[in-house]
N, C-alpha and C positions, 0 to 999 in steps of 0.2 A: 425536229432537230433545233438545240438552244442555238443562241445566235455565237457562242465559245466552240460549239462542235464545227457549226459551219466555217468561223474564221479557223479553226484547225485543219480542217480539209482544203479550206482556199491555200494556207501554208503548203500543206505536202504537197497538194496540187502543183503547186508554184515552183516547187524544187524540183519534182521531176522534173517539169517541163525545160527548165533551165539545163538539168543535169541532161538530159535527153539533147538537148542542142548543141552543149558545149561538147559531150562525148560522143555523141553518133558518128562524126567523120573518124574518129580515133579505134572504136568498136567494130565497124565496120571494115577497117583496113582498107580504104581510096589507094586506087591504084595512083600511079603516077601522069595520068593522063590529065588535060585540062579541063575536059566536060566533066567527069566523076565528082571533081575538084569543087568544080563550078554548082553543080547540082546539090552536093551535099552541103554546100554555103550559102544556099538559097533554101534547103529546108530546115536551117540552122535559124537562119533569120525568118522564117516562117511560123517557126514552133516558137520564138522570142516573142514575137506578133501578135500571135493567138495568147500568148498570155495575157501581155497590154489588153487583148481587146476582154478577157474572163474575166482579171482582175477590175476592168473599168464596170462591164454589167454588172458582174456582183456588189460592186460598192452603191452602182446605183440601183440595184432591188433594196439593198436596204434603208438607203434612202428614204425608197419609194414607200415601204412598209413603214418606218415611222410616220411618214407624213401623212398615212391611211389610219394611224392610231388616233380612236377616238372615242369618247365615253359615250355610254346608252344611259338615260335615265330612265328610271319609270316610278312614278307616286304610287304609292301602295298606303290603307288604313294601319299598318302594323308592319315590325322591323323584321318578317318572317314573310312576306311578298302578300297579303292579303288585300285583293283588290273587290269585296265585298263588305258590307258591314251592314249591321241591322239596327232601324229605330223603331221607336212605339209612339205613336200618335194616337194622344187621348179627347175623346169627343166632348169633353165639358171641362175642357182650360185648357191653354197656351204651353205648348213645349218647346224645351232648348235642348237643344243636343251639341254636343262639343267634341270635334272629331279630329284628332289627329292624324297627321299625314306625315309620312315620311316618304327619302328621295332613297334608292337604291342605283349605284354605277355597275353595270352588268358589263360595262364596255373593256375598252385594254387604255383607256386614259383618264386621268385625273382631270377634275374639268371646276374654273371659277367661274365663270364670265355664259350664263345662261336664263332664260325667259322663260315661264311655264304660263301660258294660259288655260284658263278653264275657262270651261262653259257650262253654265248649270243653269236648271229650271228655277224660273222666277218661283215658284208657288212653293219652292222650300226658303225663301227667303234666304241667300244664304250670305255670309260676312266671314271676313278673314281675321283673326286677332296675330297680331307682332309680334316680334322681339319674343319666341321659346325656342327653347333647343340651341341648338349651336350653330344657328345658321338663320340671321336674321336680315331676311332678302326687303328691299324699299316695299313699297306697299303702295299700288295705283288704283286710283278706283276703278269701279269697273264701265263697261263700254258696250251698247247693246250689238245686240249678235243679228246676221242675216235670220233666224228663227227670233218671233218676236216672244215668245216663249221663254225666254233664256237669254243669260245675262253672261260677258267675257269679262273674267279677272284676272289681269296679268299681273303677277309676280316674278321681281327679280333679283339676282343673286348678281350683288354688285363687285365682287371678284374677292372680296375679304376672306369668304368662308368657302374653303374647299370640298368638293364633295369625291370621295377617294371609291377606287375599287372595291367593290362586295364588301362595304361598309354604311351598312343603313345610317343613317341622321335624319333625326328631326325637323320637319319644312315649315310646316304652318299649320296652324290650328283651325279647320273649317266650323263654323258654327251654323246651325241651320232652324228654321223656328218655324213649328208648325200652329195653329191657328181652329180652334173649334169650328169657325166660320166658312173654314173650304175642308172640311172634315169627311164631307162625301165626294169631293173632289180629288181628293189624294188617289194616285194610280197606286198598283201593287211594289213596282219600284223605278226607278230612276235612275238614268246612267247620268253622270258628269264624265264629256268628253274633256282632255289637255292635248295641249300640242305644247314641244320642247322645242324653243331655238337655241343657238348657240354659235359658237367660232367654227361651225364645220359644215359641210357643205347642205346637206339634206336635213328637215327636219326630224323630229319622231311623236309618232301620236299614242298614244293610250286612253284608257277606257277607267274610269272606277261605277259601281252598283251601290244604290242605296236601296236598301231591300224595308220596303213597310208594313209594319205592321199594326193593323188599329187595337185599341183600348176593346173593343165592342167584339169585335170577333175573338180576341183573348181570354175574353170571359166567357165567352159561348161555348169555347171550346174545354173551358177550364174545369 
């Protein structure tokens, strides 16, 4: 039910209930006695009562429910939610790969003012390039991680650029560079963990895949 159904129902609610108070001694026909009298001017003011107290909960559920609205982000390779992507790593020269990232708001809030760290394996070498898209968050270097393995890069959205409901944008551009020299080192793929903070109380984590593929086994297979 929209939040126009429910203020329409809190309305008729609202009239009966008054119309029910103001008319029950009258409908009923009260005798002349003083107890009858008495009683039915006590469920008069009882049903007036119960309204104050409906109409006060209901104003504060909704309250309550804006102050629970909150945006969900999550970084996806592509503006169709794709948290996979694939690279080729060739064994006799150096590869760059350039990987765009976008933020998707899956939540019920518009939101400016948020942090996304990642955390990625050192042995993709990876680096952030600025200023694409429509949404160009500061740029911090990055910070080593509890895994010595893996490097955290925190970027931030310094309230400028909004990122709106089920409306993918442009985040940042990951670049990642693979190396002949660790060429039998490279696993089959690699997850880069993020975590999202923001104005709300909990954070949100997600997952992206970098799926590998060598030069050597492409041909083998080819």
């Amino acid at each position: 039910m929209s939040f126009k159904q429910e203020r329409n129902v809190v309305i008729v609610g609202a009239i009966i209930i008054v119309a029910l108070a103001i008319g029950l001694p009258f409908i009923s026909k009260p005798s002349d006695s003083l107890i009858p009298n008495f009683a039915l001017s006590q469920l008069a003011f009882s049903a007036v009562a119960f309204l104050i107290v409906f109409l006060t909960l209901y104003f504060t559920i909704v309250q309550l429910r804006k102050s629970m609205a909150k945006p969900k982000l999550k970084v996806t390779f592509t503006k169709d939610g794709k948290t996979e992507t694939e690279i080729i790593i060739t064994q006799d020269r150096k590869n760059i790969h350039h990987l765009k990232l976008y933020l998707i708001n899956s939540g019920n809030a518009i939101t400016k003012l948020f942090q996304v760290e990642f955390e990625i394996p050192i042995i993709l070498k990876p680096s952030f390039n600025r200023a694409i898209g429509n949404i160009i968050p500061p740029y911090i270097p990055h910070k080593p991680s509890s895994n010595s393995e893996k490097r955290i890069f925190p970027l931030c959205n310094d309230g400028n650029y909004p990122v709106f409901i089920n409306s993918p944008c442009e985040f940042h551009s990951l670049t990642l560079h693979s190396e002949p020299t660790n060429y039998e080192e490279y696993k089959n793929e690699y997850e880069i963990l993020y975590t999202v903070y923001g104005d709300w109380v909990e954070t949100q984590e997600g997952k992206l895949k970098v799926i590998i593929k060598k030069q050597e086994a492409l041909n083998a297979t080819g």
